[in-house]
Every structure is written in C-alpha cells, then in structure tokens.
C-alpha positions in Angstrom: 165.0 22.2 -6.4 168.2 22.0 -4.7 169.4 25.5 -5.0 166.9 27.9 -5.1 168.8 30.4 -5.3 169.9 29.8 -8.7 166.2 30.9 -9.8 166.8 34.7 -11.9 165.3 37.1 -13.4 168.4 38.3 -15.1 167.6 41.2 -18.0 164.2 41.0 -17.2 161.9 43.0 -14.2 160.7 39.6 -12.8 161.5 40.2 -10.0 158.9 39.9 -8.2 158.1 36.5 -9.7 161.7 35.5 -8.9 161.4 36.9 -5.1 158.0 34.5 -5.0 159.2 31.4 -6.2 162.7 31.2 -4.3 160.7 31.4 -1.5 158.0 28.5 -3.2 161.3 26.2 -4.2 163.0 26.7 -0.7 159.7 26.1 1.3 158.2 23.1 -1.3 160.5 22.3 -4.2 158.1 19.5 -5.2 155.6 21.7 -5.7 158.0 24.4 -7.7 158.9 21.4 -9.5 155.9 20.0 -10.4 154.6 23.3 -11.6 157.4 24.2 -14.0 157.1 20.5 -15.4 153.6 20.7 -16.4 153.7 24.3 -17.1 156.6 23.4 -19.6 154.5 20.1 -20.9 150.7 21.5 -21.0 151.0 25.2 -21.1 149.4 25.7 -17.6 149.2 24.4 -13.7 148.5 24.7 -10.7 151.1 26.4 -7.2 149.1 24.6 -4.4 145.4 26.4 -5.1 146.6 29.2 -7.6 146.1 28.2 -11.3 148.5 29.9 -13.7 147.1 30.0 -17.5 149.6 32.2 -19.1 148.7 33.5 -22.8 149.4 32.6 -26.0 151.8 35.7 -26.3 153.9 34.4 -23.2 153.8 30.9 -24.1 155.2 31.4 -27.6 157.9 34.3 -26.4 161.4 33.3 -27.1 164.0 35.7 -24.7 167.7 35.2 -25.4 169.7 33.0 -22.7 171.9 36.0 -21.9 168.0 37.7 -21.1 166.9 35.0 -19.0 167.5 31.5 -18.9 164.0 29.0 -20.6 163.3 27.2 -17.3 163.1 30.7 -15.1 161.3 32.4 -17.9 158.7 28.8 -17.8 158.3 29.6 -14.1 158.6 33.2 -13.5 156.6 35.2 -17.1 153.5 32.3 -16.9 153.3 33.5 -13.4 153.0 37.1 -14.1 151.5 36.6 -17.1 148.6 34.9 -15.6 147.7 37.2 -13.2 148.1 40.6 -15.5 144.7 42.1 -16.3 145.9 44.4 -19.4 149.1 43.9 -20.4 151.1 40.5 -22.3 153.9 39.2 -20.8 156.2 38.9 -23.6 160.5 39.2 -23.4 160.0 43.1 -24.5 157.1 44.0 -23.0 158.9 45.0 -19.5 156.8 47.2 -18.0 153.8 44.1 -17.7 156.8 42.5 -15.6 156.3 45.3 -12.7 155.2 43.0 -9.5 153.4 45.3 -7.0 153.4 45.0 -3.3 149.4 43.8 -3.7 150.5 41.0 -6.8 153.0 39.3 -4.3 151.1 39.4 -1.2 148.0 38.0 -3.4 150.2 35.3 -5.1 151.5 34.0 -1.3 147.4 34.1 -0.4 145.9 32.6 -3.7 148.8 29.4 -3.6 147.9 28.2 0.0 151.6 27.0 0.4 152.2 29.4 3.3 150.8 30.3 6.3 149.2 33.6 6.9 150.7 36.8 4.6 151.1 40.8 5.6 151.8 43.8 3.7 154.2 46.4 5.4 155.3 48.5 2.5 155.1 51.8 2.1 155.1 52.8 -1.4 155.2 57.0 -0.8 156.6 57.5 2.2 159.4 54.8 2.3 160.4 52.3 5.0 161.7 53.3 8.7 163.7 52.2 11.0 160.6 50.2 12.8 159.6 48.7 9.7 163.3 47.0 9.2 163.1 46.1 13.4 159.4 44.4 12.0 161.4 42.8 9.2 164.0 41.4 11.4 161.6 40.0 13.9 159.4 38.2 11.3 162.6 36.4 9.8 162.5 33.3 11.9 158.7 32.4 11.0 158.4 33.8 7.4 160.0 34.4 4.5 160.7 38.2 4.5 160.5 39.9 0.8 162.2 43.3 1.3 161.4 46.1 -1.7 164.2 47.9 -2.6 165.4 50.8 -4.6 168.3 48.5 -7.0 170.9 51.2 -6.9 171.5 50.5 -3.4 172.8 47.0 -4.1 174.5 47.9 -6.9 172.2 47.1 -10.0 170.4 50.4 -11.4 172.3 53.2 -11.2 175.1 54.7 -8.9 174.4 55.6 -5.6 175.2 59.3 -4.6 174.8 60.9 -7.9 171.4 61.7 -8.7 171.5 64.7 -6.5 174.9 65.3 -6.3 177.1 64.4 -3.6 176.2 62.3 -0.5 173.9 59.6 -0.1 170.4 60.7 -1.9 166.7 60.0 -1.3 164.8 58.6 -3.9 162.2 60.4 -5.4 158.3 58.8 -4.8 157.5 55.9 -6.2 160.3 54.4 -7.1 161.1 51.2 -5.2 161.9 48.5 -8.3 163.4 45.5 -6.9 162.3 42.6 -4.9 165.1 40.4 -2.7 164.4 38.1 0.1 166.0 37.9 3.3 168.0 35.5 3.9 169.5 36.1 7.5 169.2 38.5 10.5 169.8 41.9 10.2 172.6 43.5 11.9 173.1 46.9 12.9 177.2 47.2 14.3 177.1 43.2 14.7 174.2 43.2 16.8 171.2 42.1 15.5 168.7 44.6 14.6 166.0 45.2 17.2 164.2 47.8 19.1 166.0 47.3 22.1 169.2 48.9 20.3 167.0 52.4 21.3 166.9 53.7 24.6 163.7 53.3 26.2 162.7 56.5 25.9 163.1 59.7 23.5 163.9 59.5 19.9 166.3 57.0 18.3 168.8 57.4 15.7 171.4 54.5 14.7 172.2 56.2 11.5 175.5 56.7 11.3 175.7 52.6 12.2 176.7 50.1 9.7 174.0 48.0 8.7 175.2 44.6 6.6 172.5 41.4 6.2 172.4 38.7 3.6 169.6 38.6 0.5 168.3 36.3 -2.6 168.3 38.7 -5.5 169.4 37.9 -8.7 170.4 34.3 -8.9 172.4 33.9 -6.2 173.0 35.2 -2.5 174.6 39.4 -2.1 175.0 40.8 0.7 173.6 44.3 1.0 177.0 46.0 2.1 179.5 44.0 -0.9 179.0 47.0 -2.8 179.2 49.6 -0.7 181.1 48.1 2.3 180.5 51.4 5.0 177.0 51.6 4.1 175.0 52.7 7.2 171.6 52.7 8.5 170.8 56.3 7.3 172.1 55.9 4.5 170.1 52.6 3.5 166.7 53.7 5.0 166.0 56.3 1.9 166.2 52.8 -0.5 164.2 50.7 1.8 160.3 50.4 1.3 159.2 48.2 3.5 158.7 44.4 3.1 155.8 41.5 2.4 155.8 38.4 4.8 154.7 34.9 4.4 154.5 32.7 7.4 156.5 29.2 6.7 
C-alpha cells in the first residue's frame, strides 16, 4: 500500500495487470488492499464495481518466487485470469498474460475507481509526436499508461540490431510492454508540449533528447538510464500511444 511501485510482474507478461493496479494501489491502496486480502482468503472479490473470479487453474498455479513474487501473482493473474474468454491463466501459459489496449481501458471503466478513461493507442501505425504532447498534457489529471516496445528500456532485446546498424523501427504489431508515467516529459529540459513547434509548417524535434520517469517493473526507470543520448526520433518508432484514466 505504501509503495506501489514495488508491485511486478517480473518473468511473467503481466504487465498490463501490473500497469493497472500501481495505478489502483497509488490512487486507493485500501481498495488494492482489500482486494488482494479477500482474493487471497475466498478465491475471488471485488476492485470498486469489477468482480474478479479467477479459475480453478489460476488459483491452484504455483510460479517460482524468482518468476514472480505470491502476493503480485494473487493480485495481478486473478485479474487477467478473470477477464480471459479462452485461455487459463496459469505460470506457463504466457501468452493468456497478453493485456490489450481494449483489456486495460475496460478494466479502468468496469472498477469505477477512476474518473472517465480514453484510448490513444495506435497498435499499426505507432505513436507520434502529438500523441506523446497528448500524453504529457493528460499527466496532471490522470494516470497515463504508455505502451511500449521493451527493448527500448532495456528489457527485450538490444536496440539497433534487428536491422542492422542505427536505431530500427519495429515491425507491426509489436508493442509488448505497459509502464506508467510517472512525471512530465521533457524534450532538451523543457517540458514536452506543442508549443516546442513553430506555429506553422512541419515540426521535427528529433534529433532532441527526450528523458521522463516510468513505473515498470517493480520499481521507478527512467526511459533514458539505458540509453543515456536517446532522442525523440529515436524513441517514437517504440512508442504506441498510451491509455488514460482520470484521478
């Protein structure tokens, strides 16, 4: 309750789940609490109005602590598991992990803990430079989920090598991690917003450094530790928009 951020997915593509319930723990953490208590004691319960009744399969799944930690795979599998049509959530069954920008926006509507959601991704064509303005600008009223290719930060694969030199595009359909935002964006130490462009004609800050703060993965990163010149252009290609939900 006290550090959200502490909340992982570790080996596992929860994700999604994880990016969901920091943002439930940092906005009510009685309400995170109370839901991994009973979901721990009874096998199901309630997030505000959503009900989470996660299988037999899920409930009786028994990942390794180096996999993920009990209490995160309590909160964060019953969630998914719940709300997956086909597939068990089990500790090897990763690909019923996969959170879609639909599942998280749903998840922020169904719980009634926040107020008003929006969907901005764009799953083929990949996030611009408006979209991350849009981000930026939502920040102080919402929590801001961004969906991200992993490699960019550092977890799934070198940067710069899946098409030789340089800093690649990512093929279609491919964004596979969720973080939140956790500060403003800032291109060149100013903060990211339209008015960066000229009023007129086209703009282009890519060959700016871009560096901003995200929950992902247990704890807080930010999104130029890894690579520490990263610029706009070269983040955009790994960027995929984001999901909002209003505090």
């Amino acid at each position: 309750m006290s550090r959200p951020e502490l909340i992982a997915q570790q080996e596992t593509s929860l994700c999604g789940p994880a990016a969901f319930m920091y943002c439930v723990a940092k906005h009510r953490p009685h309400a995170y609490r109370d839901y991994v208590m009973d979901l721990a004691l009874h096998g199901r319960a309630r997030l505000g109005n959503l009900e989470v009744v996660p299988s037999e399969e899920c409930r009786r799944s028994a990942p390794k602590m180096m996999q993920i930690d009990p209490v995160d795979w309590v909160a964060l599998a019953s969630l998914r598991d719940s709300t997956n049509l086909l597939l068990p959530m089990s500790h090897a069954a990763q690909t019923a992990a996969i959170t879609t920008p639909a599942d998280l926006e749903a998840w922020f509507d169904a719980c009634g803990l926040f107020n008003g959601t929006g969907n901005h991704t764009r799953l083929v064509n990949g996030g611009t430079l408006d979209d991350l303005f849009a981000a930026n600008m939502s920040y102080s009223s919402a929590f801001v989920c961004l969906l991200l290719r992993g490699s960019i930060m550092g977890g799934g694969g070198a940067i710069g090598t899946k098409f030789g030199s340089g800093m690649p595009k990512t093929p279609l359909f491919t964004p596979d991690h969720w973080v939140v935002l956790d500060e403003l964006i800032h291109i060149n130490a100013r903060i990211a917003m339209r008015n960066l462009c000229p009023s007129t004609g086209a703009c282009s800050l890519d060959s700016e450094r871009i560096d901003f703060r995200v929950y992902s993965w247990g704890n807080y990163h930010r999104i130029n530790s890894t690579h520490l010149s990263l610029t706009v252009g070269e983040f955009l290609p790994y960027f995929y928009g984001y999901v909002s939900a209003g505090k």
